[in-house]
N, CA, C and O atoms as CSV, one atom per row, in Angstrom:
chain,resi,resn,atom,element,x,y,z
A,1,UNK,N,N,112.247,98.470,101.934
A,1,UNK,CA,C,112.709,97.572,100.911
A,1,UNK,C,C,111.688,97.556,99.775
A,1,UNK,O,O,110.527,97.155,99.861
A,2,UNK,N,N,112.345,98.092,98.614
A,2,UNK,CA,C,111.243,98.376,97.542
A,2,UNK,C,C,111.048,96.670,96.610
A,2,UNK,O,O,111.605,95.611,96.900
A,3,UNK,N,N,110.077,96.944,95.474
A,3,UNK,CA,C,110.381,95.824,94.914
A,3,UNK,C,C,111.016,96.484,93.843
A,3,UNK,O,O,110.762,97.684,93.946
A,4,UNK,N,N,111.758,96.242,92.816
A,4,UNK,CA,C,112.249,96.819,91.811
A,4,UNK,C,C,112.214,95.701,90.320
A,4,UNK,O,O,113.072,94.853,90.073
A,5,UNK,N,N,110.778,96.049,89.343
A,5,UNK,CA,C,110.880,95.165,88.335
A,5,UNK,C,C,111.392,95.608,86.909
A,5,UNK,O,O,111.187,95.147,85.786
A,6,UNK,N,N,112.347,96.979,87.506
A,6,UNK,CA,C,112.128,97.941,85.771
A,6,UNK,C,C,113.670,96.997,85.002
A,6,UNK,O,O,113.957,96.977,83.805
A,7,UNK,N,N,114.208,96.509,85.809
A,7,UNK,CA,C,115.577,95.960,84.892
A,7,UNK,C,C,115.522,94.553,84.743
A,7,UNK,O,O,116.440,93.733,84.721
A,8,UNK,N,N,114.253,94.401,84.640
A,8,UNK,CA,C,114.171,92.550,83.950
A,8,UNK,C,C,114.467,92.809,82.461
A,8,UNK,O,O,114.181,93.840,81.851
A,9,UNK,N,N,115.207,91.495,81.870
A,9,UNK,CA,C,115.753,91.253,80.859
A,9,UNK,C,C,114.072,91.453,80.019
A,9,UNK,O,O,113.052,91.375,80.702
A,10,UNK,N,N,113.998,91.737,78.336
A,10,UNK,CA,C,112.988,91.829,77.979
A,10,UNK,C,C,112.475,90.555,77.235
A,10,UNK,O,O,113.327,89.668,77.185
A,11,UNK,N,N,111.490,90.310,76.748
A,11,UNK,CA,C,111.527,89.384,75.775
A,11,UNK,C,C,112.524,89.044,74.627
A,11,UNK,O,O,112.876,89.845,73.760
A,12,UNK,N,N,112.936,87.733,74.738
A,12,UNK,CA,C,113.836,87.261,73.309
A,12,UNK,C,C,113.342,87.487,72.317
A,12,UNK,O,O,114.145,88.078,71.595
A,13,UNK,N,N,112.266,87.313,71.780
A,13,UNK,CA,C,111.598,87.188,70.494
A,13,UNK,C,C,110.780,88.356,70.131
A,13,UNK,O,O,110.053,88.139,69.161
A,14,UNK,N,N,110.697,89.509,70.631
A,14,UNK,CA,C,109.885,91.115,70.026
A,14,UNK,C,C,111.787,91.457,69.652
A,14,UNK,O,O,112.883,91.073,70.058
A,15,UNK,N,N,111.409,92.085,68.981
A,15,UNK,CA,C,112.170,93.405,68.414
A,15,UNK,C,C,112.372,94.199,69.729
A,15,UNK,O,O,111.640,94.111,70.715
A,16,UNK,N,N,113.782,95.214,69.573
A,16,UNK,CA,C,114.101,95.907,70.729
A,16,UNK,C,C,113.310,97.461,71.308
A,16,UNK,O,O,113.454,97.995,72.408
A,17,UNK,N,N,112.461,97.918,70.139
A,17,UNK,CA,C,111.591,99.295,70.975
A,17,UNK,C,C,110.063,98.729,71.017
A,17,UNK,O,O,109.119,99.476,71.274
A,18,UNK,N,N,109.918,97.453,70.765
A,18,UNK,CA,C,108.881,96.883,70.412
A,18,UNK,C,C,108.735,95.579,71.792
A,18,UNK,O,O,107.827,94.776,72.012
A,19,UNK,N,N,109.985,95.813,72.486
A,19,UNK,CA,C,110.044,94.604,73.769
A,19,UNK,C,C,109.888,95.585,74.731
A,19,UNK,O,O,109.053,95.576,75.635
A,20,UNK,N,N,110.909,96.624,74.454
A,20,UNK,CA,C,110.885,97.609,75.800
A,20,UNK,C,C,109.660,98.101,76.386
A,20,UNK,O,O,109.226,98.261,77.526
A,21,UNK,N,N,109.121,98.344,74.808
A,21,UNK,CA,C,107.231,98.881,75.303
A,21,UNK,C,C,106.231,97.757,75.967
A,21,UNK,O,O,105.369,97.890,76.835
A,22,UNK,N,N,106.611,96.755,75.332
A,22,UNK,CA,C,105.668,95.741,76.350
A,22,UNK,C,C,106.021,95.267,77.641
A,22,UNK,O,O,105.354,94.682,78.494
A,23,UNK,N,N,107.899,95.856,77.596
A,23,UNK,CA,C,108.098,95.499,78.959
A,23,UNK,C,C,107.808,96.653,80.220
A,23,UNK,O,O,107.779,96.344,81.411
A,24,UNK,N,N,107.665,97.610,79.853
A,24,UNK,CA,C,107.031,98.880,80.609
A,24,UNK,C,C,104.842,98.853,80.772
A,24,UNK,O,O,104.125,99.166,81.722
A,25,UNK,N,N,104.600,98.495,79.803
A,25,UNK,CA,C,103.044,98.385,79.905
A,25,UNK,C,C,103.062,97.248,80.535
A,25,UNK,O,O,102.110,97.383,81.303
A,26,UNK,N,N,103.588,96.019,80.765
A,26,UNK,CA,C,103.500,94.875,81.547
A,26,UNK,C,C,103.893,95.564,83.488
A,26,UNK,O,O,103.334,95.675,84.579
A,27,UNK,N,N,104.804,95.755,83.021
A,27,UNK,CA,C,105.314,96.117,84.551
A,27,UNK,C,C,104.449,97.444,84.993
A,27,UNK,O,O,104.530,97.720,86.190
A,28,UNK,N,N,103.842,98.080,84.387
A,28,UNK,CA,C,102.626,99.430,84.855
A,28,UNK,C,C,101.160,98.281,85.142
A,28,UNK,O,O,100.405,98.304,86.114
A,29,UNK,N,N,101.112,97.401,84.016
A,29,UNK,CA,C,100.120,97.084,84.523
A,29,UNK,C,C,99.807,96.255,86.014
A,29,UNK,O,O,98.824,96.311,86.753
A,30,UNK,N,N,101.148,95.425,86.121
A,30,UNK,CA,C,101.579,94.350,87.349
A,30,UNK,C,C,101.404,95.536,88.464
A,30,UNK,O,O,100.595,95.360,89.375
A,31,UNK,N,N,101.866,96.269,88.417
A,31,UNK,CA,C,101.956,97.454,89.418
A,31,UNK,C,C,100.567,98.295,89.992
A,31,UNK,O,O,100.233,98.421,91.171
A,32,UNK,N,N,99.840,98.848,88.722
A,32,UNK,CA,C,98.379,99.072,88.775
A,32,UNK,C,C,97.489,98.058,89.589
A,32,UNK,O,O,96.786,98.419,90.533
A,33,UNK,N,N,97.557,97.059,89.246
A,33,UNK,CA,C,96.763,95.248,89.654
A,33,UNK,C,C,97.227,95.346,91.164
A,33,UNK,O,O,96.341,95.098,91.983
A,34,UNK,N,N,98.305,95.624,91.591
A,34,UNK,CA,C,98.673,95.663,93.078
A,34,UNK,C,C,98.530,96.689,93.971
A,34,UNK,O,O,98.444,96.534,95.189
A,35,UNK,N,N,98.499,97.834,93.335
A,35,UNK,CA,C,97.801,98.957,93.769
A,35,UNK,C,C,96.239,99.126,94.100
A,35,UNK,O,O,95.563,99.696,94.956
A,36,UNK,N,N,95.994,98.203,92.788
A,36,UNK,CA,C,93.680,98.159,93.099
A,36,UNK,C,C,93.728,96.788,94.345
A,36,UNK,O,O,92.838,96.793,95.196
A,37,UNK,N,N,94.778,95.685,94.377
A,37,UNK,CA,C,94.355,94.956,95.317
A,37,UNK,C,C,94.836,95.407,97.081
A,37,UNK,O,O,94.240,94.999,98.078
A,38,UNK,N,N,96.153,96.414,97.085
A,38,UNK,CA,C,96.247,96.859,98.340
A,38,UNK,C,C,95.396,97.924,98.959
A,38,UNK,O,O,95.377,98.220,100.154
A,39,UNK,N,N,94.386,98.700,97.571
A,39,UNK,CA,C,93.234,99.544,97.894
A,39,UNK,C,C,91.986,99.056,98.670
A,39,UNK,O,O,91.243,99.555,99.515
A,40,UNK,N,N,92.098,97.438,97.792
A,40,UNK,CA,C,90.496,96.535,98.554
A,40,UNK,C,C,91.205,96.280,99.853
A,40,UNK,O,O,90.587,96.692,100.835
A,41,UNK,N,N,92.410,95.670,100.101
A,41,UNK,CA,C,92.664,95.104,101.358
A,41,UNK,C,C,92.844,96.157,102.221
A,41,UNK,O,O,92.625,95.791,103.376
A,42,UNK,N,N,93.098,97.107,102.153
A,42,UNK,CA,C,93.387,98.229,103.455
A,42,UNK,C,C,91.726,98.815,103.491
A,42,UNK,O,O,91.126,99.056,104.539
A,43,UNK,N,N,91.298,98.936,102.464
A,43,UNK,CA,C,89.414,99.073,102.568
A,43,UNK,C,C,88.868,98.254,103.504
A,43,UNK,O,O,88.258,98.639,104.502
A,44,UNK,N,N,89.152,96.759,103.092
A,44,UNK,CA,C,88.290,95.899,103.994
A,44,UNK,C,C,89.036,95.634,105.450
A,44,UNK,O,O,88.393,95.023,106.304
A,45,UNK,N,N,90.359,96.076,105.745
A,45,UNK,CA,C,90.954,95.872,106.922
A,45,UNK,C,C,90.368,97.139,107.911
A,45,UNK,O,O,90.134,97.178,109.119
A,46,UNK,N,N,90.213,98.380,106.578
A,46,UNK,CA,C,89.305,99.504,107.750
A,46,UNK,C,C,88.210,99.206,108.011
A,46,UNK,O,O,87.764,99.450,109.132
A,47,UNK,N,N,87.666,98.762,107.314
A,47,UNK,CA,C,85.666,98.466,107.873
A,47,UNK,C,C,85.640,97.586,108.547
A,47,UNK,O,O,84.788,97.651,109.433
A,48,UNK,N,N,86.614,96.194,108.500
A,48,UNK,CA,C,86.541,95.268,109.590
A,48,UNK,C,C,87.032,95.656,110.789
A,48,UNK,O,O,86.886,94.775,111.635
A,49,UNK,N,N,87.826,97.137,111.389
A,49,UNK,CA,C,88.549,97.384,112.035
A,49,UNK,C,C,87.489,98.554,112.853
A,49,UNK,O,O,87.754,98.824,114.025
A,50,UNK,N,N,86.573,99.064,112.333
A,50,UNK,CA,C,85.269,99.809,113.064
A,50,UNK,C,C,85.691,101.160,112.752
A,50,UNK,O,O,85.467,102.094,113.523
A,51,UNK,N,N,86.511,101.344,111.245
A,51,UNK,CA,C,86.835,103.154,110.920
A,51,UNK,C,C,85.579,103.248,109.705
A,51,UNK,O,O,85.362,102.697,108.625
A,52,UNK,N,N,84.927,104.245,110.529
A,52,UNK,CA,C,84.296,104.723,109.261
A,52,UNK,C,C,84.555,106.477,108.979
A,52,UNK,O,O,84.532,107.432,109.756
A,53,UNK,N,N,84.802,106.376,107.515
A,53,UNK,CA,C,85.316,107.498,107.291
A,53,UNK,C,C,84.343,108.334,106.756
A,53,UNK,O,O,84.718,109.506,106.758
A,54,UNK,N,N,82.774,108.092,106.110
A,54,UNK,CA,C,82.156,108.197,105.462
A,54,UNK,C,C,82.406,108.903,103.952
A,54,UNK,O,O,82.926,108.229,103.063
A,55,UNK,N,N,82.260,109.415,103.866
A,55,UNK,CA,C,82.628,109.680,102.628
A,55,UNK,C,C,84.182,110.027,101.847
A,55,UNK,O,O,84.495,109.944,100.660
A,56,UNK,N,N,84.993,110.451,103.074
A,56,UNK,CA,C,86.100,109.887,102.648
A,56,UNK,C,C,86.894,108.963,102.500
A,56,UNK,O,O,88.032,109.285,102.158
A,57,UNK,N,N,86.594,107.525,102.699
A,57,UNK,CA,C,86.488,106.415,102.808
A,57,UNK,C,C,87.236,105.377,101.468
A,57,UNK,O,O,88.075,104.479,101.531
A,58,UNK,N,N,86.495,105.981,100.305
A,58,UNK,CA,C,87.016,105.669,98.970
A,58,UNK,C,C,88.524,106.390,98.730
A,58,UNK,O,O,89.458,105.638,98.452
A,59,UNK,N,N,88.788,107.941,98.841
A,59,UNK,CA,C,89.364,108.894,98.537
A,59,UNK,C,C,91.139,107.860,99.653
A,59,UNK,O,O,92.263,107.549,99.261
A,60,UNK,N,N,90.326,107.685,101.223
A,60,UNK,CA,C,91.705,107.180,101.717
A,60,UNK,C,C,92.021,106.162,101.549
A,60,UNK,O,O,93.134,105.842,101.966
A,61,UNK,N,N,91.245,105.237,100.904
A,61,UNK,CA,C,91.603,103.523,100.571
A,61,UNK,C,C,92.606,103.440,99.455
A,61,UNK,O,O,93.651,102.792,99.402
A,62,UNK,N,N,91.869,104.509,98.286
A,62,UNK,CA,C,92.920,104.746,96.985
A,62,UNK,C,C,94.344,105.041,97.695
A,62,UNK,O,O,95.191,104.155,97.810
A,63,UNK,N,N,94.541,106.404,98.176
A,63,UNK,CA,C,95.821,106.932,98.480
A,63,UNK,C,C,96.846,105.819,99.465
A,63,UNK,O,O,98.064,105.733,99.308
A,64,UNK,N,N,96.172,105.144,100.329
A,64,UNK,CA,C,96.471,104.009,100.889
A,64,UNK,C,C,96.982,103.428,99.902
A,64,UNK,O,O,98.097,103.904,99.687
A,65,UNK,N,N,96.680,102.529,99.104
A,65,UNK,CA,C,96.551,101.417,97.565
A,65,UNK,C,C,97.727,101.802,97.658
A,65,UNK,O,O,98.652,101.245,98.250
A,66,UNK,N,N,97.736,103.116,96.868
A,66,UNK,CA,C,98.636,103.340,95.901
A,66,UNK,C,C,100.432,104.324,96.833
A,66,UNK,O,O,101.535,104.375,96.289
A,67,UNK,N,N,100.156,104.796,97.949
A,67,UNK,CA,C,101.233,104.384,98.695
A,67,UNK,C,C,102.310,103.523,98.855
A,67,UNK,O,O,103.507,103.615,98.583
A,68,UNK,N,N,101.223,102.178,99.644
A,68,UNK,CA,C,101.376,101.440,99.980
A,68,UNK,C,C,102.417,100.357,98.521
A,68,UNK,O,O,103.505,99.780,98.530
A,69,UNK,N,N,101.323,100.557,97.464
A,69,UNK,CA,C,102.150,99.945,96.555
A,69,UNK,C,C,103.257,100.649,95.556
A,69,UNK,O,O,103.797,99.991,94.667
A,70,UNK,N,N,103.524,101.923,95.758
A,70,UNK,CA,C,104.752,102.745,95.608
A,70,UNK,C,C,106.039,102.102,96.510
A,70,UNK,O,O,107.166,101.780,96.133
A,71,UNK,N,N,105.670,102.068,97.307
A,71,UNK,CA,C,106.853,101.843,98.411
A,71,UNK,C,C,107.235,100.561,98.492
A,71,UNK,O,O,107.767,100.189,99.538
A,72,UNK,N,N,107.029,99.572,97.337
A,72,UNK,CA,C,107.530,98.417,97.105
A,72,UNK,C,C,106.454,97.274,97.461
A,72,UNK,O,O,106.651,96.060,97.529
A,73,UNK,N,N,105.326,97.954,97.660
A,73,UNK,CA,C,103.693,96.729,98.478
A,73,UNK,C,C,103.902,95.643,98.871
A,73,UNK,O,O,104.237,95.793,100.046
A,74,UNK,N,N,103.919,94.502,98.603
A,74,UNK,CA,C,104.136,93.092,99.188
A,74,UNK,C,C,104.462,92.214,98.170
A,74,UNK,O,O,104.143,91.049,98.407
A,75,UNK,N,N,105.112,92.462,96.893
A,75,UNK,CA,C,105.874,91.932,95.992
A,75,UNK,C,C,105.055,91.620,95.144
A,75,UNK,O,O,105.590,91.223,94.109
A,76,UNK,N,N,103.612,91.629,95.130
A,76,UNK,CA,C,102.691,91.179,94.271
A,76,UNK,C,C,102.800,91.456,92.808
A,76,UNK,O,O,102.183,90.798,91.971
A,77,UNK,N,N,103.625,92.476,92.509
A,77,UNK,CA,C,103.726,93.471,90.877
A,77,UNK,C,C,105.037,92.527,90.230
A,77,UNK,O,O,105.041,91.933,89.152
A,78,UNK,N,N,106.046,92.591,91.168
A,78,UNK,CA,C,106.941,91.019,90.625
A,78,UNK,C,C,106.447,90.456,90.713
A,78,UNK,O,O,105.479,91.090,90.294
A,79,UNK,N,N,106.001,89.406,90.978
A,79,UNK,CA,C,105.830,88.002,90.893
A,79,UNK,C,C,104.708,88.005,90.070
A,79,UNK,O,O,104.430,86.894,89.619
A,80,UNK,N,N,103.838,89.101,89.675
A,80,UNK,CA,C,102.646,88.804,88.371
A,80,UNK,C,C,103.971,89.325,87.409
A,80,UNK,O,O,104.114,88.837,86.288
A,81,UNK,N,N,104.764,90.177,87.846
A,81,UNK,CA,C,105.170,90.241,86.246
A,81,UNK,C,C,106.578,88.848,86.291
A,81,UNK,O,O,107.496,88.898,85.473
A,82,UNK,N,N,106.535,88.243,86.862
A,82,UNK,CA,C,107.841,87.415,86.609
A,82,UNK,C,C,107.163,86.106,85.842
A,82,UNK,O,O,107.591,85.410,84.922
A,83,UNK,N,N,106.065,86.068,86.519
A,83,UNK,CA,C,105.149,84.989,85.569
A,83,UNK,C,C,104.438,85.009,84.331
A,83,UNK,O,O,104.170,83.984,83.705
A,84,UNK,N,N,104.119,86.205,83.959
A,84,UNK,CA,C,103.561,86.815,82.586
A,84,UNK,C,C,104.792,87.400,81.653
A,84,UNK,O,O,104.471,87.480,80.467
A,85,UNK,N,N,106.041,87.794,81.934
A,85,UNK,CA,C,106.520,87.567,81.214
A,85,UNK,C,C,107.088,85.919,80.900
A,85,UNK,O,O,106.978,85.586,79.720
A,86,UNK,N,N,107.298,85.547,81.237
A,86,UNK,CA,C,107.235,84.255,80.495
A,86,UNK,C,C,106.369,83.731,79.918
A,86,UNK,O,O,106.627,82.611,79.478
A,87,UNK,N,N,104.830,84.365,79.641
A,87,UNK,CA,C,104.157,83.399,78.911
A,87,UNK,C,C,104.242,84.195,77.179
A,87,UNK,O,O,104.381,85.409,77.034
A,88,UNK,N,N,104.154,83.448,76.302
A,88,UNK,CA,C,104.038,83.615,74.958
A,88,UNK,C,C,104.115,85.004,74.492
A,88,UNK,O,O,103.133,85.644,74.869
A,89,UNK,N,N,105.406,86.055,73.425
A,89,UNK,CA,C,104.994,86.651,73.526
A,89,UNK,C,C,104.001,87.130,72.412
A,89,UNK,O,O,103.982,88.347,72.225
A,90,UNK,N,N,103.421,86.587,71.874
A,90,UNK,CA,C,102.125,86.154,70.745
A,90,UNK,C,C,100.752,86.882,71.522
A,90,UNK,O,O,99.872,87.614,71.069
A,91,UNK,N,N,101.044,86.222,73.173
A,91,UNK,CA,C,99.355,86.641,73.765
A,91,UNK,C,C,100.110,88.448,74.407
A,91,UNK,O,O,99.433,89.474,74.354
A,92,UNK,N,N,101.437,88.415,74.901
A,92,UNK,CA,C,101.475,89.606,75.434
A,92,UNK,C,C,101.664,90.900,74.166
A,92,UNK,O,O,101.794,92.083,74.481
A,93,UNK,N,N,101.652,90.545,73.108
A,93,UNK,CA,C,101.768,91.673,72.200
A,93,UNK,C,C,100.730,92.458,71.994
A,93,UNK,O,O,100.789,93.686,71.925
A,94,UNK,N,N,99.257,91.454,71.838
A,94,UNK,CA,C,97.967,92.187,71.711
A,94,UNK,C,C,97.830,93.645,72.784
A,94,UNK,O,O,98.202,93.846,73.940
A,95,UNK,N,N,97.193,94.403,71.882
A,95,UNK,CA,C,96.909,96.152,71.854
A,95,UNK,C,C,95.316,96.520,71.975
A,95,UNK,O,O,94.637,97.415,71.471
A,96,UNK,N,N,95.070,95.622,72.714
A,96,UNK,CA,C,93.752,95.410,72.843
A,96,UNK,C,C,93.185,96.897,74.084
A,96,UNK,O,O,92.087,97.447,73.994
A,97,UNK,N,N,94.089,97.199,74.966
A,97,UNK,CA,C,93.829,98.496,75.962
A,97,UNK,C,C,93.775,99.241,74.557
A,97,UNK,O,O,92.755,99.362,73.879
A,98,UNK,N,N,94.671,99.580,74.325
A,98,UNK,CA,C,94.978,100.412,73.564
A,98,UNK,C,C,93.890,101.016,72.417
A,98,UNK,O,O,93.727,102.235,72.390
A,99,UNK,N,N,93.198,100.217,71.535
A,99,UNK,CA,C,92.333,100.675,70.482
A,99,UNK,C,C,90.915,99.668,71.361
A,99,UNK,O,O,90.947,98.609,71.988
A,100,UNK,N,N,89.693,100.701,70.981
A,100,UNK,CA,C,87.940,100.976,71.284
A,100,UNK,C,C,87.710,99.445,70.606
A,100,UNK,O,O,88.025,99.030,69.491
A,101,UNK,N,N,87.033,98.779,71.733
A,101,UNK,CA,C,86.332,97.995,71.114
A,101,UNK,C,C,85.140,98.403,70.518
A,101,UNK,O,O,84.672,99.470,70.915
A,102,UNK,N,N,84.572,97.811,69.687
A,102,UNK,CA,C,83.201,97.631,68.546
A,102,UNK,C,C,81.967,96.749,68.887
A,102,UNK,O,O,81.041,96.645,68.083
């Protein structure tokens, strides 16, 4: 059972190639965020569990992560994005990844 966040309605108030894009970088990022947190938790469930992999260790925690959160993870990527899109879209427009800070 996957989670599926790509057909949420977009913001009312952006413009329509200008909502779609924040609604795809929102939902990559919700998705990314759940991927780095199912990487720490299957990390710390192996070391508390007595696997040491040594140096491949990092290499299987990632592929784990990001598995794990392919295959629908534990809903964590909805529910950050069901709550961030609703907030303002004033704060979600900023392009701040996007261009080098100074």
């Amino acid at each position: 059972m996957g989670n599926n966040i790509s057909g949420i309605v977009p913001y009312a108030t952006l413009s329509g190639a200008q909502s779609a894009r924040q609604d795809q970088k929102l939902a990559e990022a919700c998705r990314e965020f759940e991927s780095l947190f199912l990487t720490t938790l299957w990390r710390n469930m192996a070391k508390n569990a007595g696997m040491d992999l040594g140096p491949w260790d990092v290499l299987l925690s990632q592929s784990m992560g990001k598995v794990w959160a392919q295959g629908g993870g534990i809903g964590l990527a909805k529910v950050l994005y069901d709550q961030l899109s609703k907030s303002s879209p004033d704060v979600l427009q900023g392009d701040d990844a996007d261009e080098p800070r100074s």
